[in-house]
N, C-alpha and C positions, 0 to 999 in steps of 0.2 A: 463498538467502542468509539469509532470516528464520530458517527451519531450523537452519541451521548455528550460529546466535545463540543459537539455542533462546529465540525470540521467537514466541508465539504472535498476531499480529497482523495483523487483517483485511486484505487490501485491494482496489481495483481495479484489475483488468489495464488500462494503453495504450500500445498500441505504433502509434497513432498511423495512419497509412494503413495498416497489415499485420494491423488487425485488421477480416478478412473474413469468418471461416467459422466455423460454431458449435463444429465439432471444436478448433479450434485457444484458443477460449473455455473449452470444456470439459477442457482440457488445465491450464490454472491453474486453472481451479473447485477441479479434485480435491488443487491446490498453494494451495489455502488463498484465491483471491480468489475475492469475491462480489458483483463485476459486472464491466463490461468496457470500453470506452469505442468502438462503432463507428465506422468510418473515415465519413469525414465523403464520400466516395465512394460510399455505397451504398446505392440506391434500395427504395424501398419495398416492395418483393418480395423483394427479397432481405435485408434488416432484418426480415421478420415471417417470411420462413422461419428465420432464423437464432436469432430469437428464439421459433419455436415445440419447438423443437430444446434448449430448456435452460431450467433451473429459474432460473439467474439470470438479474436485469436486464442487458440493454445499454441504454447513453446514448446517445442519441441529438439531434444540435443543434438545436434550434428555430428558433433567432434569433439573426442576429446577420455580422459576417464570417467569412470564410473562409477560411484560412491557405493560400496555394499554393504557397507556394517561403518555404523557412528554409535562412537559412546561418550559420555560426558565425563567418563570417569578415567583416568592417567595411565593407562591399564599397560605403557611400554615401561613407564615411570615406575610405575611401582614393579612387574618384573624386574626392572636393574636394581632397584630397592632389596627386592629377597635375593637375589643372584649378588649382590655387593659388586654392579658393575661402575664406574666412573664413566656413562657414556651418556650423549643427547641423544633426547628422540625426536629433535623437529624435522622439517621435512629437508633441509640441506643435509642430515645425515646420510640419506639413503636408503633407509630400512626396510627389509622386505619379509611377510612374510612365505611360506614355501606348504606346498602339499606334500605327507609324506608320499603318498602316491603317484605324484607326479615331481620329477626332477626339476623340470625345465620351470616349472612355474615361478612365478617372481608376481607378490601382491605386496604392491607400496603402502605402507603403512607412516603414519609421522603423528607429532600431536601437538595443537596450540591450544590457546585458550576454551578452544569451546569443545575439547576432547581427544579423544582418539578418534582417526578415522581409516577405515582399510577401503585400498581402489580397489578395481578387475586388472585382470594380468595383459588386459589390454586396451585400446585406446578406437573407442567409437567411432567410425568414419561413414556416415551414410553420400559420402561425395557421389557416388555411381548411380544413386537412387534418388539426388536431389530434382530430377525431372517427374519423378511421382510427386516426391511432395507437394510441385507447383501443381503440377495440375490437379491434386485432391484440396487446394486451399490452405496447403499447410505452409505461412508462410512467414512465420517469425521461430526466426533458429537460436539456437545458443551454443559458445562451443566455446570446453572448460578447458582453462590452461592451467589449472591448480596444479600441473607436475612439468608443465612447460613454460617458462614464463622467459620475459624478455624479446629481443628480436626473431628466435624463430618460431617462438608463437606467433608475431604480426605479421608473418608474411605465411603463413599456413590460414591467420583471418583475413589475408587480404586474398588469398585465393579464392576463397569462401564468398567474398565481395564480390570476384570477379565472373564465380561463377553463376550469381545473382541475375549480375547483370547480363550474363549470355542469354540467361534462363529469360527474361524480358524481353532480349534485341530475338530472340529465338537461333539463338547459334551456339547453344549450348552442348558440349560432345563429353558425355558421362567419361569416356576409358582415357581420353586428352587432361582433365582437369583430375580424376584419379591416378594418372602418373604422375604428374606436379604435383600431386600431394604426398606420394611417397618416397618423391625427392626431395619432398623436407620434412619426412617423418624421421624422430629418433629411432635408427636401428633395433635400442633394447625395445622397443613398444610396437608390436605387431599393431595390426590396426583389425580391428573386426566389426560386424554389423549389430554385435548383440541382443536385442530378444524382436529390431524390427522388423524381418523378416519370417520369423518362429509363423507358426498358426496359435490361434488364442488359444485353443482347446490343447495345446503341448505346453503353456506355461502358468495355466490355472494347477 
């Protein structure tokens, strides 16, 4: 499409869970993008082989939730529609939904313009494990504040910052900069590692 414009302008590949495989990365490289955004599904062997396979960066999530189900369609809107309820479903409401099977669970649901969208019942922290990342090359993070927003998200990314730069000055101490970070975790949001420590062969 930029081609066709005769626009020469960088960008980054994502296509969201379908981006798996380095070949499939290295197939927009050579169409002009210069990194890629990995599926948020893909554990850390298979992130550092993918990334030892190509000149550019993949992004990788640090921190933060986790998006499991997007729909386009109003789907909290329209239950209060048959239920005749008077309530909002944007994300300041708080809406969650719950496993009958399990009590304890709490999955944030909310919906704007581009849908509904359901989190994980908790909030990705690879803080402990950011010393692999450096050293496998994995070095451009992202970390979602779409249920945190405001000042104690900045100082949870300024941690994030700071642990960058120990990771450089080499004085970086995993279990140091993972206690500060769950002294400024929200209580209701455990923090967990999600699928990147799994083995690939437990999540295909």
């Amino acid at each position: 499409m930029l081609k066709e414009m005769g626009l020469d302008i960088p960008f980054i590949y994502d296509a969201q869970t379908l981006v798996t495989s380095a070949e499939q990365i290295a197939f927009w490289v050579k169409r002009g993008a210069i990194g890629a955004v990995a599926a948020r599904e893909l554990t850390l062997i298979e992130l550092t082989e993918i990334q030892n396979q190509l000149d550019a960066p993949i992004e990788v999530q640090v921190y933060g939730p986790t998006c499991i189900h997007q729909s386009k369609r109003p789907l909290v809107t329209n239950y209060y529609h048959y239920a005749k309820l008077p309530e909002s479903s944007d994300k300041e409401r708080g809406l969650y939904l719950r496993d009958p099977k399990d009590a304890e669970s709490q999955y944030p649901i909310y919906e704007d313009e581009n849908g509904t969208h359901i989190f994980s019942t908790e909030d990705l922290s690879l803080m402990p494990y950011l010393d692999e990342l450096y050293k496998n090359n994995l070095l451009t993070w992202k970390l979602d504040g779409v249920l945190l927003s405001g000042q104690p998200f900045v100082e949870i990314a300024a941690l994030f910052v700071k642990a960058k730069e120990a990771l450089e000055a080499g004085s970086f101490v995993p279990a140091a900069f993972d206690n500060q970070l769950k002294d400024l975790q929200p209580a209701a949001r455990p923090l967990g590692t999600g699928f990147y420590l799994k083995n690939p062969d437990d999540v295909k």
